[in-house]
N, C-alpha and C positions, 0 to 999 in steps of 0.2 A: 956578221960572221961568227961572235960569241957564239949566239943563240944557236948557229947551224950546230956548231962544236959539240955545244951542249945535250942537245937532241942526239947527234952523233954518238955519246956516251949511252944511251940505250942499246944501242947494236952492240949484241953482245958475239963472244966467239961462234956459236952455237948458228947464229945468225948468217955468218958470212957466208955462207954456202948460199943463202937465197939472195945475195946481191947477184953469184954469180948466172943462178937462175932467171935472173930478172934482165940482164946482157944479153944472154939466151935467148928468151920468150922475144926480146922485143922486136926483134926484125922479122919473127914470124905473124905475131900478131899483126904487124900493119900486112901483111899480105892476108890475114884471115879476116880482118876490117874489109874486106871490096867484097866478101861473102856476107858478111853476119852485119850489118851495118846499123842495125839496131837490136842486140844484146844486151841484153838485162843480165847483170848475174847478183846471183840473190846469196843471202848468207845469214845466219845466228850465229855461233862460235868456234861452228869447225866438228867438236863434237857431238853437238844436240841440232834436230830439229825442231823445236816446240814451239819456240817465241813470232816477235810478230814475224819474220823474213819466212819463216816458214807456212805459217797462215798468208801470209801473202802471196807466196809462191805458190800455191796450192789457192788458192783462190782465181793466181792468172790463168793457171793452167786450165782449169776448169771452165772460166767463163770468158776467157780470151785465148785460146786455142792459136793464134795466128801470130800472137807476140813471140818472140826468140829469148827463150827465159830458160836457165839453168842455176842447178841451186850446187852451193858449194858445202860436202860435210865430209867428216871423214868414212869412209867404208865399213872401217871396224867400227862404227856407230851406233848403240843400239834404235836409235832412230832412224838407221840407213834406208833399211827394208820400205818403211812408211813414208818416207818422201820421194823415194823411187818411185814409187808407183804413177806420181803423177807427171814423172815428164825425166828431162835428161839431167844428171847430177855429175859431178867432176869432183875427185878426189880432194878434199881441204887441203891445203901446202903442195899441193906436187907441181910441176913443171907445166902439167895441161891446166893448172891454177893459176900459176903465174901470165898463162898465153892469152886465157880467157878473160884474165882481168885487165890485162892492156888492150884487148880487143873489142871489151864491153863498151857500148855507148851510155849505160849507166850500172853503175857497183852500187847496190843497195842492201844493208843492213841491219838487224838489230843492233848490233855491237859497234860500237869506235873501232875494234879489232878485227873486224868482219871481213878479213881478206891475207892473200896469202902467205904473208910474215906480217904483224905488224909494224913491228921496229923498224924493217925497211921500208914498207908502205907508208907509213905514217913519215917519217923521213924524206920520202919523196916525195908525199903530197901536199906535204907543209909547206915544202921550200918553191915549189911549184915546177919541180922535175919532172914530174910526171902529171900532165891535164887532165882527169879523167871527172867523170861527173857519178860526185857521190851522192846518194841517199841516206839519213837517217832517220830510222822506223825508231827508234828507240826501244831502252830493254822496258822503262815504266814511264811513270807520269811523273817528272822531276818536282820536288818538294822541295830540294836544297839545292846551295850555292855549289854548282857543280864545272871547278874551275879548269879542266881538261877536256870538257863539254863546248871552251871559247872558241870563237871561231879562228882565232888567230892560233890555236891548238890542234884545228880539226883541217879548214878550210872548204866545210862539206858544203855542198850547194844547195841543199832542199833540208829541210829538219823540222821533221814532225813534232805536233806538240796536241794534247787531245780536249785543255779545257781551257777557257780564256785569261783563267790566274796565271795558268800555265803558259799559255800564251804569250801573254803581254810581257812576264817576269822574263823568260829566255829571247825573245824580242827586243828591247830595253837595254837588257845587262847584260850580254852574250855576244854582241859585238857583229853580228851577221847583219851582212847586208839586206835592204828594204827586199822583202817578197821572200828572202830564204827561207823565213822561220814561215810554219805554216800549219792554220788550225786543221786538222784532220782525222785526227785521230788514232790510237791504236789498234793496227789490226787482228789482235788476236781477242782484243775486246765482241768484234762479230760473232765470235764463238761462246760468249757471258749471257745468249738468253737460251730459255727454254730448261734448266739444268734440273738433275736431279740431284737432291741434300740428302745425304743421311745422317736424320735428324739425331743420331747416337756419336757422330764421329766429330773432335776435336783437333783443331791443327795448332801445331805451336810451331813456328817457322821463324828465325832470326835470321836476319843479315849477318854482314861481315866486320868485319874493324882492319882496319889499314896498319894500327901497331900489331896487333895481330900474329900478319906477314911478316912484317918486318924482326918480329923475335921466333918465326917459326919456319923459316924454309933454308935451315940447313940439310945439309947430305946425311948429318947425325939422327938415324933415325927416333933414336932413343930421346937423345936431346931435344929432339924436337918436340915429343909427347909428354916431356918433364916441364918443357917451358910451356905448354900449353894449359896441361892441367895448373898449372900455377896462376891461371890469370882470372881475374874477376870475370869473367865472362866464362870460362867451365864453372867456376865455383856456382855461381849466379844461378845459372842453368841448373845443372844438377841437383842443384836444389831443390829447384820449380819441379823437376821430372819424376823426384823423389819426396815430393809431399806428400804426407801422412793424410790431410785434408783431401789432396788431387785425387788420392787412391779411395780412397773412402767414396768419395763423389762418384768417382767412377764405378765403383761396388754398386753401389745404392740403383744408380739410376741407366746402369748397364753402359757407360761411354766409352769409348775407345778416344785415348786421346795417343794420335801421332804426331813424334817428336821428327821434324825435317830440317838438316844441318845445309844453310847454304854450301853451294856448291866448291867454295874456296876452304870452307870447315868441313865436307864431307871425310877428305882424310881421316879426322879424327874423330870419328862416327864410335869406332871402337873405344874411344876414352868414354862415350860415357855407357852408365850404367843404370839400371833400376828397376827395383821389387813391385812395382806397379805392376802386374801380370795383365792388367788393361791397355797399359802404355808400348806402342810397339817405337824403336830406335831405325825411324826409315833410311834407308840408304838407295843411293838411283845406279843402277838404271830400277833398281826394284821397285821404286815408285816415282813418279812424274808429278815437278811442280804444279801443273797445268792443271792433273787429275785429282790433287788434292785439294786444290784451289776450290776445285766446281763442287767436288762431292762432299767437305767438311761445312758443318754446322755455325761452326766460330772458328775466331783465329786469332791467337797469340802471337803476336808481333812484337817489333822492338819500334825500327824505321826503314824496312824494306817498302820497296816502292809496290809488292804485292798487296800491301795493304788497301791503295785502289781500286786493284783487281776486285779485291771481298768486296772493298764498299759499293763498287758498282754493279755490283750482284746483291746488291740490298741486306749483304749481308753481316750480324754482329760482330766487334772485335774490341779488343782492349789491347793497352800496349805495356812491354815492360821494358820500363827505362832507367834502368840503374844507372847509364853512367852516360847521363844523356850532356854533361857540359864539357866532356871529354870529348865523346861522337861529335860534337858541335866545332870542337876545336882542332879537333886531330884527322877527322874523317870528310864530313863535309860540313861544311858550314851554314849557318842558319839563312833562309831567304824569304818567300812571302809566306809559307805556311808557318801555324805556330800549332802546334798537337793539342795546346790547352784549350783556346777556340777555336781550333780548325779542325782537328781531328774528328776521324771519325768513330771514336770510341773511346771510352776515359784511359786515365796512364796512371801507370803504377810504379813503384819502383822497389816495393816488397812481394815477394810471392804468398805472404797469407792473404793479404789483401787484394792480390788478381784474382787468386781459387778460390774467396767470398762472392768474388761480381761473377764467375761464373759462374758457381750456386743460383747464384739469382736469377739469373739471365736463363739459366735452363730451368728454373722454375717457371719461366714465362713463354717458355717454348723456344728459346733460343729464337726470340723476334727483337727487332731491331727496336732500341728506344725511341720517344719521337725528335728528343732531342741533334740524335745520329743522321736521323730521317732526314731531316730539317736540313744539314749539312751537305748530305747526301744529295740531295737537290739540287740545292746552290752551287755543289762545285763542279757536278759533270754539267756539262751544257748539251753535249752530244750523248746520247743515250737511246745508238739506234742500232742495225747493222750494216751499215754502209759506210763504215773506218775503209776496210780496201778497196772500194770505189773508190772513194776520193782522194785514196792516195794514187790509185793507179790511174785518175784523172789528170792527176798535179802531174806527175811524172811525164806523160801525156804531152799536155800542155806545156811544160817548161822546156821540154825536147820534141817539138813536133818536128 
């Protein structure tokens, strides 16, 4: 009963309105269950279609025309338009959100949050008030101890995993029952062959940090961008954005390097700044993870789980890890990969010494070392396009 309490302390004011929604929805949905009796509803985060739920959806639609599949996003989306196209969508949070997800014979996701409040859904699915059979697609290929990812956190019934480190690690330590966890792969990976590089464009893409947030999301809008710029992590950056070295590089040999602020830093996209007249400050909807992903040459990282994305597209990356025993302590924790020999591209923790390896590496044409190669190899095992096959087999099968 603690525990429930506890969990309870998420539901915040803002929230209670979707308990009442969810009272609502629920006596209609069992009367829309004798219609729709195998509903899929599919989902990424409410605002975006990009990740795998969306690749997926648009794969069933496409090649299983007969399944009863709707995807959940917001309208005012700018990916609305583009997953419209392929079949029926329902408003992210609204009340026909709530109907359809009691009425789904499976909720599947990118996201842990992939439905239409978290706080209450999560809530209700933990404690086992509400039964419903979820999917996780996941947002990447889990690297770290990702302790909200447990099953005694989640309760999710199926959960994708795409390599056998991967595999075995969330298998093992993650607390799911035999058969839950399961190799498959990601499906937005189907979409990583055939691509075109523009062999002139650089991507610098960092994740998030979880202190962060927590010293940045007051209502003070001021205050917020004072405590931001103050943290190692603007400083660190802005650095990197603004090297005299980067800029030079990019002179010489005509590069475009684009700086892309995870999506929990995009807010503060405006803090930063820089004289690199090569370097453009992306902000989305103006540019799409997905899109930079396919079209950039290399990729500046820290420990976003994009980093597999590049490497299974073969292609070069280095990482900057300034404050990588902090990330380890504070954000998530270390698990079977180690960056030194696991990674797939060396680590840095100064920015003169990233913007030398890139030097180099574009002297070589921005080809992969064989050292990388070699890694590269070893850690995908599935390197095909048939990730949404065999999810939408598993599914399938687990629910026939």
């Amino acid at each position: 009963m603690k525990s429930f309490f506890s969990k309870f302390k998420y539901v915040k004011f803002r929230d209670i309105g979707h308990i009442f929604l969810f009272l609502f929805a629920l006596p209609i949905a069992l009367i829309k269950r004798r219609k729709r009796k195998d509903l899929w509803l599919v989902c990424d985060n409410g605002n975006e279609a990009a990740d795998n739920g969306y690749v997926f959806f648009k794969y069933v639609k496409e090649n299983h025309p007969e399944q009863d599949c709707v995807f959940a996003v917001c309208k005012n989306s700018p990916d609305y338009e583009k997953v419209a196209v392929f079949g029926e969508t329902v408003e992210y949070g609204s009340f026909k959100h709530w109907v359809l997800y009691l009425t789904a014979r499976v909720n599947i996701s990118s996201q842990k949050g992939g439905k239409p409040n978290y706080a209450v859904c999560n809530l209700l699915e933990v404690y086992g008030l509400v039964k419903n059979n979820r999917v996780f697609l996941q947002h990447g290929i889990i690297l770290t101890d990702i302790e909200f990812l447990y099953y005694k956190n989640t309760k999710m019934s199926l959960f994708t995993t795409s390599t056998t480190r991967e595999y075995e690690y969330v298998r093992d330590n993650y607390g799911y029952p035999q058969g839950y966890v399961q190799l498959l792969g990601l499906p937005r990976f189907d979409e990583l062959h055939g691509i075109t590089v523009n062999k002139k464009q650089i991507l610098i893409m960092p994740t998030w940090r979880e202190w962060l947030g927590n010293s940045t999301l007051t209502k003070n809008i001021k205050k917020n961008v004072k405590e931001f710029t103050s943290t190692e992590y603007y400083k660190r950056y802005s650095e990197l954005i603004n090297s005299d070295a980067l800029a030079e590089l990019c002179e010489k040999h005509g590069f475009t390097v684009m700086f892309y602020l995870h999506r929990e830093a995009q807010r503060f996209a405006d803090c930063f700044k820089s004289d690199n007249k090569n370097l453009i400050i992306c902000k989305y909807p103006e540019y799409k993870v997905d899109e930079l992903l396919k079209s950039s040459a290399f990729l500046v990282t820290d420990y976003s789980s994009i980093q597999t994305d590049f490497a299974y597209m073969k292609k070069p990356l280095c990482y900057f890890q300034f404050d990588y025993e902090r990330f380890s302590k504070e954000h998530y924790h270390k698990a079977y990969f180690d960056y030194e020999t696991d990674g797939f591209g060396p680590v840095f923790k100064e920015s003169e010494d990233l913007v030398k390896y890139i030097e180099k590496i574009a002297k070589q044409g921005f080809e992969t070392e064989s050292e990388y190669i070699k890694r590269d190899n070893e850690f995908f095992d599935l390197c095909d396009t048939n990730n949404c096959e065999r999810n939408f087999k598993a599914i399938k099968e687990r629910w026939n």
